[in-house]
TIVODO-736684 format. One record per residue: residue number from 0; x, y, z of N, C-alpha, C, O in turn; chain. Coordinates in steps of 0.02 Angstrom, whole numbers. Layout:
// TIVODO-736684
  torlum  n.east  n.north    n.up  ca.east  ca.north   ca.up  c.east  c.north    c.up  o.east  o.north    o.up  doro
     NUM       X        Y       Z        X         Y       Z       X        Y       Z       X        Y       Z     A
...
//
This chain:
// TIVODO-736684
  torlum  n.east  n.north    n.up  ca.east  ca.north   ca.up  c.east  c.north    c.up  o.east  o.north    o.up  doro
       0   -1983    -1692      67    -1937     -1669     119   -1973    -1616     161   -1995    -1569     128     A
       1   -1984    -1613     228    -2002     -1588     269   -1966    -1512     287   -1904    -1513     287     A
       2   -1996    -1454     300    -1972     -1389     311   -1891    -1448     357   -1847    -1475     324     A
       3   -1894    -1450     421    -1866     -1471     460   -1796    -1496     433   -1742    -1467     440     A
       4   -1815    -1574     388    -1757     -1577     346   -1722    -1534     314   -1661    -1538     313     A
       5   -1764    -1470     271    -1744     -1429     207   -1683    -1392     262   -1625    -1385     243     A
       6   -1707    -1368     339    -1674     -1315     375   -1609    -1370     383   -1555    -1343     370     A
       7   -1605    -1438     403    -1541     -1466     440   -1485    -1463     370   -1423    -1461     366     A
       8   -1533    -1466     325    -1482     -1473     256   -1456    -1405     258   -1395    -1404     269     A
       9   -1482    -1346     252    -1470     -1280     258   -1406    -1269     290   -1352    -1250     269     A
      10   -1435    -1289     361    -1385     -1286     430   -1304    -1323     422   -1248    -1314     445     A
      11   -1334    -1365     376    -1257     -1423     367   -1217    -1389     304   -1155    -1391     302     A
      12   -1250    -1361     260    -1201     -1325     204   -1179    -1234     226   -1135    -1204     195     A
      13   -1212    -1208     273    -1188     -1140     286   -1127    -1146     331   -1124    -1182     381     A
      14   -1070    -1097     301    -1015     -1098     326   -1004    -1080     400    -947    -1093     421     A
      15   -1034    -1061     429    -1044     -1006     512   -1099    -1037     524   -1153    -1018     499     A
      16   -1091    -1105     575    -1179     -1121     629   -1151    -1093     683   -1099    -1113     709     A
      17   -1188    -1041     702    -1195     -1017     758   -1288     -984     763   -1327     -965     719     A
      18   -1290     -988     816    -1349      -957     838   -1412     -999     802   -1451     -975     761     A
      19   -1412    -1071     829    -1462     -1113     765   -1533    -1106     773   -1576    -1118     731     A
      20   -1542    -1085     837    -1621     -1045     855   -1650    -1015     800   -1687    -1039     757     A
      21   -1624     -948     811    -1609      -881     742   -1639     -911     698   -1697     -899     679     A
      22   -1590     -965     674    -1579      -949     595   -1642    -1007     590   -1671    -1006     536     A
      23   -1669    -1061     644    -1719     -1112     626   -1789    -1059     597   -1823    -1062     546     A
      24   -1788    -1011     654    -1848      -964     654   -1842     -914     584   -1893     -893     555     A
      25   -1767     -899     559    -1761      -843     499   -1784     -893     447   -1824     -873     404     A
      26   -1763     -959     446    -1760     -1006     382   -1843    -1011     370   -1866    -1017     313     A
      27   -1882    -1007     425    -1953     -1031     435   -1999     -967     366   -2037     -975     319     A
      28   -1966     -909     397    -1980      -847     353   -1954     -870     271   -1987     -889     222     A
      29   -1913     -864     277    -1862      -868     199   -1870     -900     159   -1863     -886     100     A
      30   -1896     -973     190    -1910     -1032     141   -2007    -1021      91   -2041    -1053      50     A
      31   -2013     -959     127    -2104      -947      94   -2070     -890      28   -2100     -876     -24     A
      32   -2026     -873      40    -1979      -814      -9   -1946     -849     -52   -1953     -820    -106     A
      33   -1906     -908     -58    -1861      -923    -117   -1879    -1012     -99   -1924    -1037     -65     A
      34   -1817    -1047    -141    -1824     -1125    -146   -1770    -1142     -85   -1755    -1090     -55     A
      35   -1745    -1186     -64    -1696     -1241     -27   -1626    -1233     -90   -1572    -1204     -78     A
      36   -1641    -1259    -142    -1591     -1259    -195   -1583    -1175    -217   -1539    -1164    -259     A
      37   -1609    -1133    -200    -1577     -1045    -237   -1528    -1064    -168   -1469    -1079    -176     A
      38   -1564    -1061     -91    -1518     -1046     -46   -1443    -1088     -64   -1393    -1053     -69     A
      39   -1438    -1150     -72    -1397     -1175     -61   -1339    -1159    -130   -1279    -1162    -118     A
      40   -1365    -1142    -202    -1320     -1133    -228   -1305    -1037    -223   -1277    -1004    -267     A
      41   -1337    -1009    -151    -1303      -945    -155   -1256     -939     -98   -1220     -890     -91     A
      42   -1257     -996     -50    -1230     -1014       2   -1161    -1033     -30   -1109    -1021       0     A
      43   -1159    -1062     -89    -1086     -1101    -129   -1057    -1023    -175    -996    -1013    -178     A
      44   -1093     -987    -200    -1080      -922    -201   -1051     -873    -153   -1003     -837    -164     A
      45   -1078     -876    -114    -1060      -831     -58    -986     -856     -24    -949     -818       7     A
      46    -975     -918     -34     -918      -950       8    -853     -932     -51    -797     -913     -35     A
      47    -870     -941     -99     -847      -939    -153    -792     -870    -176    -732     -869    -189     A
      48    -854     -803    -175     -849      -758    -179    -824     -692    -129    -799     -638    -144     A
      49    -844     -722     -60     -848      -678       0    -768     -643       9    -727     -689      12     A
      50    -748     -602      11     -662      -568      35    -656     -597      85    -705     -603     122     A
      51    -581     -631     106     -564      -654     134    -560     -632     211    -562     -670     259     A
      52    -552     -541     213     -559      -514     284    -608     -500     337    -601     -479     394     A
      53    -701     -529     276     -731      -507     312    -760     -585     333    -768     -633     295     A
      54    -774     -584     404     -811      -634     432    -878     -664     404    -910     -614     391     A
      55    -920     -726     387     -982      -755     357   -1019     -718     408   -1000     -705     465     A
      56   -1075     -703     379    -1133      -690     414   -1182     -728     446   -1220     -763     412     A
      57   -1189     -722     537    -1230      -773     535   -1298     -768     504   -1335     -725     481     A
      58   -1296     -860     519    -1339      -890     474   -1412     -858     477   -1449     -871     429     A
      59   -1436     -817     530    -1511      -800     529   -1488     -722     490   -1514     -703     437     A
      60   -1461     -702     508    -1430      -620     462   -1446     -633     400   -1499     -613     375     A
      61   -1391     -678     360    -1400      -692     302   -1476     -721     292   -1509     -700     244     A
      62   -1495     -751     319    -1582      -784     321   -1619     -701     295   -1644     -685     241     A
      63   -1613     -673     341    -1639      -593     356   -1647     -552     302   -1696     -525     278     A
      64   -1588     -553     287    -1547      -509     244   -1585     -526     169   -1582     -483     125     A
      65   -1614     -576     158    -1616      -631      88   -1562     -625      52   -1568     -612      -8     A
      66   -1482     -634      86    -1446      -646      41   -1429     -686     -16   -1381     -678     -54     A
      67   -1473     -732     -17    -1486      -790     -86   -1488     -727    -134   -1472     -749    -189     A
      68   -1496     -679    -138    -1506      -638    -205   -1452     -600    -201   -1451     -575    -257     A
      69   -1401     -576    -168    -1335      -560    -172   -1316     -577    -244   -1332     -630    -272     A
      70   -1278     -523    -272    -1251      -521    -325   -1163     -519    -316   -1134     -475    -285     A
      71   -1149     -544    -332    -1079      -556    -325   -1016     -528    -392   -1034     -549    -447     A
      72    -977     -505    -394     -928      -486    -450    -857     -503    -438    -814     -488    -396     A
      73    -860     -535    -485     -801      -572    -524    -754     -514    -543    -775     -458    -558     A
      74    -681     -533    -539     -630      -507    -567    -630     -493    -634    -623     -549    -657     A
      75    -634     -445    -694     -638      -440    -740    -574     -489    -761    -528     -502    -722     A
      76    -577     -513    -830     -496      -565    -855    -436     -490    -866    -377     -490    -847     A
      77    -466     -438    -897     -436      -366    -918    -394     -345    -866    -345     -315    -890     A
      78    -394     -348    -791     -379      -330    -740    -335     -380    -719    -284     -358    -692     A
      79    -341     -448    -725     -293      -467    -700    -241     -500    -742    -225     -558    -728     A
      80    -203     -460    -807     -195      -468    -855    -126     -419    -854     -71     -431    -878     A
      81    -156     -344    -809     -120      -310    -809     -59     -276    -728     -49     -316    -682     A
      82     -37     -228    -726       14      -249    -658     -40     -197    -618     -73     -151    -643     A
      83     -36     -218    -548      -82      -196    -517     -70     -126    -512     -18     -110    -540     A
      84    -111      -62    -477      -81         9    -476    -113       11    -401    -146      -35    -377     A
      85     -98       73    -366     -111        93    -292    -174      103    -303    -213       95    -257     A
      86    -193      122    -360     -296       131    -353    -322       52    -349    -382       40    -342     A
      87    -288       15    -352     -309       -51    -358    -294      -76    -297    -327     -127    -287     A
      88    -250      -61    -242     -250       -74    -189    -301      -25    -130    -330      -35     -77     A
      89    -290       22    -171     -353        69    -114    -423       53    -128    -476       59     -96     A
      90    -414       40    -162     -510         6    -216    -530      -65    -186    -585      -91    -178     A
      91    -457      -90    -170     -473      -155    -132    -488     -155     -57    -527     -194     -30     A
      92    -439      -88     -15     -443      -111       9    -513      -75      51    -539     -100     100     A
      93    -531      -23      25     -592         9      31    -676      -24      22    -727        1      46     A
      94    -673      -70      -8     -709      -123     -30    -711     -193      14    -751     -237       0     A
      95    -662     -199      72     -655      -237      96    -607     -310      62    -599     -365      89     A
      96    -591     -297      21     -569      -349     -26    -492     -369      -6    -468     -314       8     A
      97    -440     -419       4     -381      -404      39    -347     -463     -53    -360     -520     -69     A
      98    -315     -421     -79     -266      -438    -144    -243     -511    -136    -260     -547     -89     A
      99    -215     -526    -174     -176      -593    -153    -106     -573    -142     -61     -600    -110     A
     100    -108     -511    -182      -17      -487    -168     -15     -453    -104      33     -415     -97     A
     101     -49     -457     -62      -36      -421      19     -16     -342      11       9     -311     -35     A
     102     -39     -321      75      -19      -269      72      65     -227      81      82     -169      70     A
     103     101     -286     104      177      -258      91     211     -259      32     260     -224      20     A
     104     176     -316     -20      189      -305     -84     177     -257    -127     217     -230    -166     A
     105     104     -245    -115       98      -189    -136     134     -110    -102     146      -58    -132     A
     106     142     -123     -49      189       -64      -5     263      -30     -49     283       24     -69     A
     107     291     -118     -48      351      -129     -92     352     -101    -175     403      -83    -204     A
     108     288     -103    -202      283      -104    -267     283      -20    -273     317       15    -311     A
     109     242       -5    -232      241        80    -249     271      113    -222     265      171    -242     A
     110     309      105    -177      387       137    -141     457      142    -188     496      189    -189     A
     111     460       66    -234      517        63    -273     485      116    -328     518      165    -346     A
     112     421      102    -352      404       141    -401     404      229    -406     418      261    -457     A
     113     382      259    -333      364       316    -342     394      323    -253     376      281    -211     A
     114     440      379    -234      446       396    -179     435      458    -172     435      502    -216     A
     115     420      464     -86      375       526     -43     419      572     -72     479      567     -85     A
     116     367      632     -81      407       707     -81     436      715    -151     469      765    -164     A
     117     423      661    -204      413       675    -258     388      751    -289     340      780    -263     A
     118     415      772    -333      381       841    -353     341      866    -420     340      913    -459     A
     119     296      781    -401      264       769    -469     161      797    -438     109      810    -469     A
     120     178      796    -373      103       851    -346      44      785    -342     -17      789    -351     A
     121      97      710    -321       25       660    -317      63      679    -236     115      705    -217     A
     122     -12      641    -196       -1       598    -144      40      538    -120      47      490    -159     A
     123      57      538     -85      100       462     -72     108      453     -29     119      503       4     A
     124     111      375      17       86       326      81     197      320      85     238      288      52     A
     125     202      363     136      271       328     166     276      282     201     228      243     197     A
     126     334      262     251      312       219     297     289      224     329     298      284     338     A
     127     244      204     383      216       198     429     154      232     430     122      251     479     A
     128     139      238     350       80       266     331      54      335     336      -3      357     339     A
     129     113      364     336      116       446     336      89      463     264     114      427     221     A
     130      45      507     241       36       533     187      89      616     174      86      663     214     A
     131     123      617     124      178       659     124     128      718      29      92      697     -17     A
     132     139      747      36      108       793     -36     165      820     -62     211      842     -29     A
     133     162      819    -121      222       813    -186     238      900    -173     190      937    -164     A
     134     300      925    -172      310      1003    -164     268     1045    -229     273     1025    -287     A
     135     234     1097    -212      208      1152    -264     258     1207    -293     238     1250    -333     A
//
């Protein structure tokens, strides 16, 4: 199989073709760095794994980048076992990561649970995303 072929195969399994110049010229680099088969089963990784809010990278970026070696992390089983908490929504959403329970669920979950002005001295997200501090 010819560089040429290895790139159209490339081109046909990456989720985002855009810019196919780029990425002919990044692939040209990349392919002296790893195999056709690392890219493609990190390309099924990456699709796999990626948070739903952030956009694929184009294809010469990721070329660039050598994201074939991206390490990816899995949901522990421990975690999703148990009920979610607001560090688990701020952890997500700080991370770029968007829950499957949305963010009004979770809105809902810690409003019924814990309301503003509590005088327990945490923080807490009212509506409209006011942060309110527990009385001293």
């Amino acid at each position: 199989m010819s560089h040429e072929d290895d790139f159209n195969l490339f081109w046909r399994t990456y989720p985002r073709r855009i810019s196919k110049g780029s990425a002919r010229t990044a692939f040209e680099k990349a392919i002296r760095k790893t195999t056709l088969d690392a890219m493609l089963q990190a390309i099924a990784d990456y699709i796999r794994f990626k948070p739903e809010r952030i956009d694929f990278k184009h294809p010469a970026t990721w070329l660039n980048g050598e994201c074939w070696d991206d390490e990816w992390q899995t949901v522990p089983k421990e975690v999703t076992n148990r009920k979610r908490t607001i560090v688990d929504a701020a952890r997500d959403r700080f991370n770029g990561r968007h829950s499957g329970a949305g963010s009004d669920a979770d809105a809902q979950q810690f409003s019924a649970d814990r309301r503003p002005g509590c005088d327990d001295g945490y923080l807490r997200l009212g509506d409209g995303g006011t942060v309110f501090r527990g009385h001293h």
